[in-house]
N, C-alpha and C positions, 0 to 999 in steps of 0.2 A: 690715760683712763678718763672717758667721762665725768664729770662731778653727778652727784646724785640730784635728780630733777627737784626732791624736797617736798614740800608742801604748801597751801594754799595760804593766803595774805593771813587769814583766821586762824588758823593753824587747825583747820577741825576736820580735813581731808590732805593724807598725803598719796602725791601721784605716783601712779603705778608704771609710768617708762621705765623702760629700760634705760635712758642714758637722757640728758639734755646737752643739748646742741649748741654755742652760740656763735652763729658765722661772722664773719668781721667784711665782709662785701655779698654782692647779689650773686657773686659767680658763684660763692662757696654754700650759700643759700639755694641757690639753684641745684647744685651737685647733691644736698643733704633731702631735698625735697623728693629731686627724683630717684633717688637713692634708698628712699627710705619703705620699707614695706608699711609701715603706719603710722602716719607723723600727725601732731597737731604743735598749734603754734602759743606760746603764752604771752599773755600782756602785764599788767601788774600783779596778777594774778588773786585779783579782787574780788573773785566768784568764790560760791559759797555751795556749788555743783562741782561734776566731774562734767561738766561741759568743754573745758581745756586738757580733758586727760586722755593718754591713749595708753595701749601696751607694748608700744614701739619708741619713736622718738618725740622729746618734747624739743621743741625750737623757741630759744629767745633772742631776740631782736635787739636786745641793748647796747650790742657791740657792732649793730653796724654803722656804718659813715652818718653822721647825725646832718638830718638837711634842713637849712629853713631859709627857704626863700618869699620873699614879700612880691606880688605882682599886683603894684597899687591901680592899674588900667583893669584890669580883671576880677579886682578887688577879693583876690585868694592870697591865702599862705601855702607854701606848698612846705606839709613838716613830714620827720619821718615816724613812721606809725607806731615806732616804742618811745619816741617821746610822751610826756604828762602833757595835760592839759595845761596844768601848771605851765611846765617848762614851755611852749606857746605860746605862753598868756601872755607871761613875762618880757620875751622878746617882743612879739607883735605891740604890746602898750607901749616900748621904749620906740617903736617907729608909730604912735600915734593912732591903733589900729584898735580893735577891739573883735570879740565874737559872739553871735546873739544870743548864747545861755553859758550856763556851766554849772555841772552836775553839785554835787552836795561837795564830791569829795572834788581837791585840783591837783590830787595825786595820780589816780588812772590815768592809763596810757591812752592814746588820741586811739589809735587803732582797736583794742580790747575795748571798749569805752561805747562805740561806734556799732562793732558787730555784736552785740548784745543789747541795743536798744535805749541805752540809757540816755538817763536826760536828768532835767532841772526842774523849775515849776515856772507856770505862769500860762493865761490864760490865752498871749498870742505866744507861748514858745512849745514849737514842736522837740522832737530828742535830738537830739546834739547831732543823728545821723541825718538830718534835714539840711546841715549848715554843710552838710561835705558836697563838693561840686564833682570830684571825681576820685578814684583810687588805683594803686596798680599795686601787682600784688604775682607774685613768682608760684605757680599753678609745682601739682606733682609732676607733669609732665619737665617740669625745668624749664616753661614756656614762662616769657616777662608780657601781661596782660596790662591791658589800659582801660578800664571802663570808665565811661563820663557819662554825666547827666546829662536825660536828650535824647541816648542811643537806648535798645530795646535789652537789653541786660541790667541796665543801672538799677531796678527797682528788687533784684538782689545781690546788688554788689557790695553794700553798703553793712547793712543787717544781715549780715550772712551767716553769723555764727561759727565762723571757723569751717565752710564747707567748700569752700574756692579756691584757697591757696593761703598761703603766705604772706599778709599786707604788707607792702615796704614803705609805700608812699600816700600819705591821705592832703588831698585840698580842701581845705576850708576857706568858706567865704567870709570875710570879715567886713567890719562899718569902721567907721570912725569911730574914735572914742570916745566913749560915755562916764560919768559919774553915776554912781548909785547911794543912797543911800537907806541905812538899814535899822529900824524900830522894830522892838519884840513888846507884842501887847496880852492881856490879858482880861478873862471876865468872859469867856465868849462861851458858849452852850451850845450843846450838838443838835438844839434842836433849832438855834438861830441859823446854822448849819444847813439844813434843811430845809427851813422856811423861806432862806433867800440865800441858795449858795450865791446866786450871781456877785451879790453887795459881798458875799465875805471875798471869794477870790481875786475879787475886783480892785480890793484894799490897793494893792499895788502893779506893779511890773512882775514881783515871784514873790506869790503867799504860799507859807506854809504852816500848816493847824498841826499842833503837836500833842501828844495826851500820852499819857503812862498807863491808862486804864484803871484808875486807881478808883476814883471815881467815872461812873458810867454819864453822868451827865452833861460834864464839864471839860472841856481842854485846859489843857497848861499854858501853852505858850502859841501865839499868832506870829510868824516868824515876817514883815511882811518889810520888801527891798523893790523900792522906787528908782525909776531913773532923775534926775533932776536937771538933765541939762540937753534930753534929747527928747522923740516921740517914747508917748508913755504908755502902756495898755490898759493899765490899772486908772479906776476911777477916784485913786489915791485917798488924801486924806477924810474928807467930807464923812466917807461912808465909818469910819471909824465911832464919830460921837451915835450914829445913827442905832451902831450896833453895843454900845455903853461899851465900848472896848476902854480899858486904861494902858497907858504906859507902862512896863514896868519900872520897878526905883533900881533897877540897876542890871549889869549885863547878865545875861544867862547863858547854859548849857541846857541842853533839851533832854537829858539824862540826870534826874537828880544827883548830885555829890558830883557833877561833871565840872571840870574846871571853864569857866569862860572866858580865862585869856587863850584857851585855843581853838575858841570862837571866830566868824568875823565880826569886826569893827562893830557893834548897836548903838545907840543913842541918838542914832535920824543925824551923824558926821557923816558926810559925804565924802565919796572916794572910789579909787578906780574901779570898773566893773569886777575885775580881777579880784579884787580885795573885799567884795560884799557879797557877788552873787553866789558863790559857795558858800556852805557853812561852815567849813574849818578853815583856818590860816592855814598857807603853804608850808610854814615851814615848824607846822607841827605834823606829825604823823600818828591820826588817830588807827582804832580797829587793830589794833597794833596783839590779836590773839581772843582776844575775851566776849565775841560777840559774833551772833548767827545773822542773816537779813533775808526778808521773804520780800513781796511786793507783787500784786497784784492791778491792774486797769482794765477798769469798769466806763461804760458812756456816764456822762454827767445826771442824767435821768435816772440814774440806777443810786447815787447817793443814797436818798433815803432807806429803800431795802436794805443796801449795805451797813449803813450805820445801823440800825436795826439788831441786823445780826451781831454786829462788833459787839454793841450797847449790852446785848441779853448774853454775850460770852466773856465779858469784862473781866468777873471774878477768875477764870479761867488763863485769859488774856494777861492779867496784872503780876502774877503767878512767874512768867515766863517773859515777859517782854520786860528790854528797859526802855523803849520809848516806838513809839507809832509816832507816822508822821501820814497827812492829807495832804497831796498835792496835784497838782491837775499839770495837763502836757494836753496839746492841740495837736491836730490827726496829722498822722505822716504820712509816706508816701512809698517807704519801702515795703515791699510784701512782706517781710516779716515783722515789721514794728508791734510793739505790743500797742502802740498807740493809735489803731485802726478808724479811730475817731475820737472827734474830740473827749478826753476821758479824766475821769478821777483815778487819782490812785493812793493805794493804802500798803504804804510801806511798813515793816515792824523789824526793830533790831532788838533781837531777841536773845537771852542769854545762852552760853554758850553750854546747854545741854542738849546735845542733838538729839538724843532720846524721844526726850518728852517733847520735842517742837515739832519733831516728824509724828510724833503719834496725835497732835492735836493737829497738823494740815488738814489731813482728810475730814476732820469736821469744819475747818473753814473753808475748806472747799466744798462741803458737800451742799453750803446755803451761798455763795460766790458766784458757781460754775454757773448755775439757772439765769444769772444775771448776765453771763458773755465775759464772763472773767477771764484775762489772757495774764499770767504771770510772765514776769520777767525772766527775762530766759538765764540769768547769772547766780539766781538765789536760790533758796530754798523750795519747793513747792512739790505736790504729788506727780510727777514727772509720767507716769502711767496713763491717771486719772486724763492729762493733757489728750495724750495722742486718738483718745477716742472723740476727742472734739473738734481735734485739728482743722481737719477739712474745713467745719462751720465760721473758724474764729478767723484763719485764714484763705480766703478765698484763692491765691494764688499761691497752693502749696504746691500744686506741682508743676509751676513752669521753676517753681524756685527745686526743685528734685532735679529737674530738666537739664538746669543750666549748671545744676553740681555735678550730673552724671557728664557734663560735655567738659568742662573744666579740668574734673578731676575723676576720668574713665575707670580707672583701677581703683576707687570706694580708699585710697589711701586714709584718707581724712576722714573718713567714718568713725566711729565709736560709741561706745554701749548705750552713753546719752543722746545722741540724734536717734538711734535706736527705740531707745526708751520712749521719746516724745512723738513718735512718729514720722521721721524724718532722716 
């Protein structure tokens, strides 16, 4: 008998398959794909949608042949796509290697991670699906595909959403290895925010502005992580006394009453990119049930409006969320990125009442959308409200229709959510 597919990392949707799958090679992946009247595939299952769910077969990956090969002439990893980031990380820094962001969390899987757009912060780091050079990925047909960067397919093979196949295998490009080091400051105001994002984001390599909404004036905490021993993108420290930022006296969590030792490392101690540029340590396992996550990205021009809106729905906001985070991502290149240009974004982990969080989006949305707001395809958001925009926000939705209807001809891979979002 199948094990039961179970439910989502949060615990705040469980999936409706019928059975979950997990093959132990590409041949028995192959069999299960073309086999399957309705299949999708899960990664760590870190989404906060039914964007992984179907009413057929769920497929996980964790049981196949784990690959990671270093090709230092090419300067890729070649890992396999249910691996973490983490797990990656770890190997590639013991050969000396590094990768040029990494998300908040270094738990998600390289593959789930990738095809929903995520990313990190910082003002030259595009989303994590920027650093993949190519993917291959076992189609419903039980056909083994290869798309590379380059060829006329790549710009949705990446950000796909789960509309292609099966990923088995993702390359990422990696640099040499870097040190980071990581200060959390405070004193900073949303209207210094405003007045010169350029000087706030610039603070470092990955700023992130954090607020509880408690107060509509003020942020908490300036999350902001330097390289120190490579090319730097941040205009680093300088801009700090400019903006009366202080230090804080000691490490923090960006959730009040959050523990900080399962933080990374603060106090501006330097250390491997691995060990700074996320904000949880590896081998704590936060989100562990108790917490919702929205995210939307807006162009950098559109700040101001935005914070606006946040500011005058504070009370509202404070209510429901236990921490908002600002953080900016530079334009991609996949047709479905939500980061279509260079863009801010306003994430919120939100407590776990789905209720009330879905009944307050469509008022955040209703003052967002006018601004070119693209949510994050993993989390929370009016999922409807989207697909009347689609066309505008992605300009290349239908060759990305095009190349799903060629890949996967029998709509296997379909479900209620690409439905839902126009797609």
């Amino acid at each position: 008998m199948a094990p039961a597919p179970g439910r989502t990392w949060a615990g705040n949707l469980a999936y409706s398959a019928q059975e979950l799958v997990e093959p132990t090679s590409t041949g028995q992946l192959a069999e299960v794909m073309a086999g399957a009247r309705r299949v999708r595939v899960l990664g760590s299952r870190h989404s906060f949608n039914r964007i992984a769910d179907t009413t057929g077969t769920l497929v996980g990956l964790r049981r196949l042949p784990t690959e990671l090969e270093l090709d230092g002439d090419r300067r890729v990893v070649r890992a396999g796509a249910g691996l973490t980031y983490g797990e990656v990380g770890a190997w590639i820094q013991e050969q000396g290697w590094a990768l040029h962001a990494m998300a908040s969390l270094p738990h998600i899987t390289v593959g789930g991670a990738v095809a929903t757009g995520s990313h990190g912060s910082g003002d030259g780091a595009a989303s994590l699906a920027e650093g993949v050079a190519a993917v291959e990925m076992v189609t419903t047909e039980g056909e083994h595909v290869r798309l590379e960067r380059g060829g006329a397919d790549f710009g949705g093979a990446v950000v796909s959403l789960g509309m292609l196949g099966a990923v088995t295998v993702v390359e990422l490009e990696v640099e040499p290895t870097y040190d980071v080091a990581q200060t959390v400051y405070e004193g900073l105001t949303w209207d210094q925010v405003v007045e010169d994002l350029d000087a706030v984001t610039g603070l470092g390599t990955s700023v992130s502005v954090f607020t509880d909404w408690r107060d509509p004036d003020r942020t908490t905490q300036v999350w902001v992580k330097d390289r120190v021993d490579g090319p730097r993108t941040g205009s680093g420290a300088p801009g700090v006394d400019g903006l009366g930022l202080r230090p804080a006296d000691g490490p923090r969590h960006m959730i009040r009453g959050g523990r900080p030792e399962h933080c990374t490392q603060q106090g501006g101690v330097p250390g491997a990119w691995l060990d700074r540029l996320p904000h949880f340590r590896l081998g704590f396992t936060p989100s562990a049930g108790e917490e919702l996550q929205s995210e939307w990205l807006l162009s950098r021009a559109s700040v101001g409006p935005a914070l606006d809106l946040l500011r005058g729905m504070a009370g509202q906001l404070a209510e429901l969320a236990l921490s908002a985070e600002m953080r900016t991502v530079s334009r991609g290149r996949q047709w479905l990125d939500p980061a279509q240009e260079d863009s801010i974004a306003f994430h919120v982990t939100w407590r776990r009442v789905q209720p009330a969080v879905e009944a307050l989006l469509p008022r955040i949305e209703d003052g967002l959308d006018p601004l070119g707001a693209r949510p994050h395809w993993g989390k929370l958001f009016d999922e409807r409200a989207l697909a009347g925009r689609l066309e505008d926000l992605y300009p290349q939705r239908g060759r990305m229709l095009e190349l799903a209807a060629r890949l996967d001809p029998r709509g296997a891979l379909r479900n209620d959510y690409l439905e839902r979002v126009g797609l």
